[in-house]
VONURO-759154 format. One record per residue (C-alpha): x, y, z. Coordinates in steps of 0.001 Angstrom, whole numbers, plus 500000, padded with zeros to 6 digits. Each point is the difference from the previous one (the first is absolute). Example, Ala and Ser with C-alpha at 12.3 -4.5 7.8 and 13.67 -1.06 7.14 Angstrom:
residues 2
> X/Y/Z
> 512300/495500/507800
> 501370/503440/499340
//
This chain:
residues 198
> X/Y/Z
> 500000/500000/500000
> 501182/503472/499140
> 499608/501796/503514
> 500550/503664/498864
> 497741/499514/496712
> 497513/498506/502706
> 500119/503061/502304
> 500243/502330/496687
> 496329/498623/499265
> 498764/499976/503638
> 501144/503799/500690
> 498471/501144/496465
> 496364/498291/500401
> 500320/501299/503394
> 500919/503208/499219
> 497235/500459/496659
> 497410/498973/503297
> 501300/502706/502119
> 499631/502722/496573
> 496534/498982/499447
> 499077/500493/503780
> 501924/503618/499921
> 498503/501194/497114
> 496339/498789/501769
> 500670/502832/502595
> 499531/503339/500522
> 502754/503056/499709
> 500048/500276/503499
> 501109/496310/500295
> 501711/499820/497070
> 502542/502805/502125
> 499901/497921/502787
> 501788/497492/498625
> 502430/501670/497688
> 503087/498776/501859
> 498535/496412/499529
> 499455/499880/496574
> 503450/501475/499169
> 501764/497582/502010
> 497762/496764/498759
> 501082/500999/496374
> 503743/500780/500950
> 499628/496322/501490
> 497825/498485/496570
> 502992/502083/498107
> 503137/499363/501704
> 499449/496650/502071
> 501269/497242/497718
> 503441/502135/499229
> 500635/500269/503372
> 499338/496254/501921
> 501672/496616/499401
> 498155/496615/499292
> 500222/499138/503833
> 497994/503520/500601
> 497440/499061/497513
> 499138/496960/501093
> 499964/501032/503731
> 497600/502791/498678
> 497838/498038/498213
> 499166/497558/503107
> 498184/503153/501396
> 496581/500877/499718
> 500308/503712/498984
> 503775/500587/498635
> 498916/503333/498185
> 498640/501338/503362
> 502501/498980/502563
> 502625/501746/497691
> 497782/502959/499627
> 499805/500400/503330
> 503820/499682/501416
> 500846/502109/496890
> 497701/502637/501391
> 501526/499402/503542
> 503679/500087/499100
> 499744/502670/497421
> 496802/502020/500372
> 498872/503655/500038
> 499895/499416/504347
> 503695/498804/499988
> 502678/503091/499762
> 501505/500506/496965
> 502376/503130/501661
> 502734/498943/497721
> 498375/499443/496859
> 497898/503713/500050
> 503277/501145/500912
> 501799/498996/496901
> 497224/500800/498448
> 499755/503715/501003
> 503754/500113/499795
> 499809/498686/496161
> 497972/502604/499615
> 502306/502605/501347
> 502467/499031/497740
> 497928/500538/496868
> 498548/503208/500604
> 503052/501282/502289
> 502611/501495/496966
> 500562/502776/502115
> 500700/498407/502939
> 503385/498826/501642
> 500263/496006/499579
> 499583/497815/503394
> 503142/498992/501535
> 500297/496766/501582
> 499596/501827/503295
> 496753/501219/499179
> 498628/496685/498446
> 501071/498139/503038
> 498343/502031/502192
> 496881/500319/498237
> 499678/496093/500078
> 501357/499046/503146
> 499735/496559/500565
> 500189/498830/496758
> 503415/497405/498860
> 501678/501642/496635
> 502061/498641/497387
> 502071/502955/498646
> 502098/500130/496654
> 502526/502697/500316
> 503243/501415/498991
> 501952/498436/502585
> 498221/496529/499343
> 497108/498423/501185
> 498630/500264/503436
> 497401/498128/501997
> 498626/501354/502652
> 497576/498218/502830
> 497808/501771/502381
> 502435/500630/502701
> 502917/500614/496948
> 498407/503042/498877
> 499381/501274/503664
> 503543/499639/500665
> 500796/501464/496515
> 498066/503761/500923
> 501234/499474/503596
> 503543/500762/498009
> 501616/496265/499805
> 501422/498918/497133
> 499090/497109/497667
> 501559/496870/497889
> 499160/500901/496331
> 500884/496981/497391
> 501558/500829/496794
> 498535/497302/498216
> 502775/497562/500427
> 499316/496912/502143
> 502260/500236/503120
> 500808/503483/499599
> 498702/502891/502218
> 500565/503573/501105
> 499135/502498/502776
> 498260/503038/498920
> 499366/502834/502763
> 496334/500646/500838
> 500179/503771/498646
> 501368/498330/496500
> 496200/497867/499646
> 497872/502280/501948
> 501120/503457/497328
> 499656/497778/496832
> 496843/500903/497988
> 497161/497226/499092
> 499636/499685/496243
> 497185/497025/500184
> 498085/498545/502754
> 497944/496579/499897
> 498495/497606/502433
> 499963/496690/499325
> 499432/497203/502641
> 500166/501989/503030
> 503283/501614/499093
> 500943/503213/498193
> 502368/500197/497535
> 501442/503083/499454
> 502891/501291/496676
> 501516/502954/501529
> 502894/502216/498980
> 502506/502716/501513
> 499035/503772/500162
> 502891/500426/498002
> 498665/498140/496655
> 496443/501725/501417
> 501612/503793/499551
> 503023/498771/497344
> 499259/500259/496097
> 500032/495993/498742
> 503476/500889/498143
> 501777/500806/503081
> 501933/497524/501308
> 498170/498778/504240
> 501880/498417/502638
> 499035/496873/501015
> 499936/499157/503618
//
């Protein structure tokens, strides 16, 4: 038997159900249930990409796999969990496109704004990872291991070095931020002149 074919077929009469019963109700309820309907299509959508053979067949021995989903999707991820960090990228994306006049972010200010967050930063002096407690101890003025990109090999950059550089991109991917940054010096510094490095 083809589990995830199976569950594909289950979730999809399930789900064509669960359309014919929305579109039965009024505006009011229709609202209501907004968040519901998103994430039971996300789930009809996305499900079979994202589960092995073992998952289907575990989800299939339940009476209501399209609902139990639906609802830990809505508990995990819903509009009553916080999604600080994600509005705040958001908002700060935003910055960024409409903010030509405005000075860049350093790393200072980025850090700051999402305290408590765990970064992954590409820089001129290498890469640099940076936990919770890392980028606390990074604006309390302690230095940091960057990597150059060469297994085994390692360097100590000063805390002022990081915190002054100037965020080029910012993403969030998995709970961690990954930042491109460069030096106020290539910020202010016409591309042909020649930067030093860290």
């Amino acid at each position: 038997m083809n589990y995830k074919n199976e569950l594909k077929k289950k979730i999809s009469a399930d789900y064509e159900r669960r359309v014919k019963q929305w579109m039965s109700s009024d505006s009011a309820q229709l609202v209501d249930a907004a968040e519901t309907i998103a994430a039971a299509r996300l789930i009809r959508d996305n499900l079979d990409d994202a589960i092995t053979t073992q998952d289907a067949k575990f989800l299939l021995g339940l009476d209501d796999p399209l609902g139990y989903v639906t609802d830990r999707w809505i508990s995990e991820n819903g509009a009553d969990n916080s999604h600080k960090e994600e509005l705040q990228h958001c908002v700060w994306t935003i910055q960024q496109d409409f903010g030509e006049g405005q000075a860049p972010a350093t790393v200072r200010d980025f850090l700051m704004e999402h305290k408590g967050g765990v970064f992954s930063l590409m820089t001129p002096c290498g890469y640099v990872s940076l936990t919770e407690a890392q980028a606390e101890s990074l604006l309390d003025g302690h230095g940091i291991k960057s990597h150059p990109g060469v297994a085994g090999v390692s360097m100590e950059v000063s805390a002022d070095e990081i915190l002054t550089q100037t965020v080029k991109s910012a993403n969030r991917q998995n709970g961690v931020w990954y930042l491109l940054t460069e030096s106020p010096e290539q910020t202010q510094s016409p591309p042909e002149m020649e930067v030093s490095m860290c």
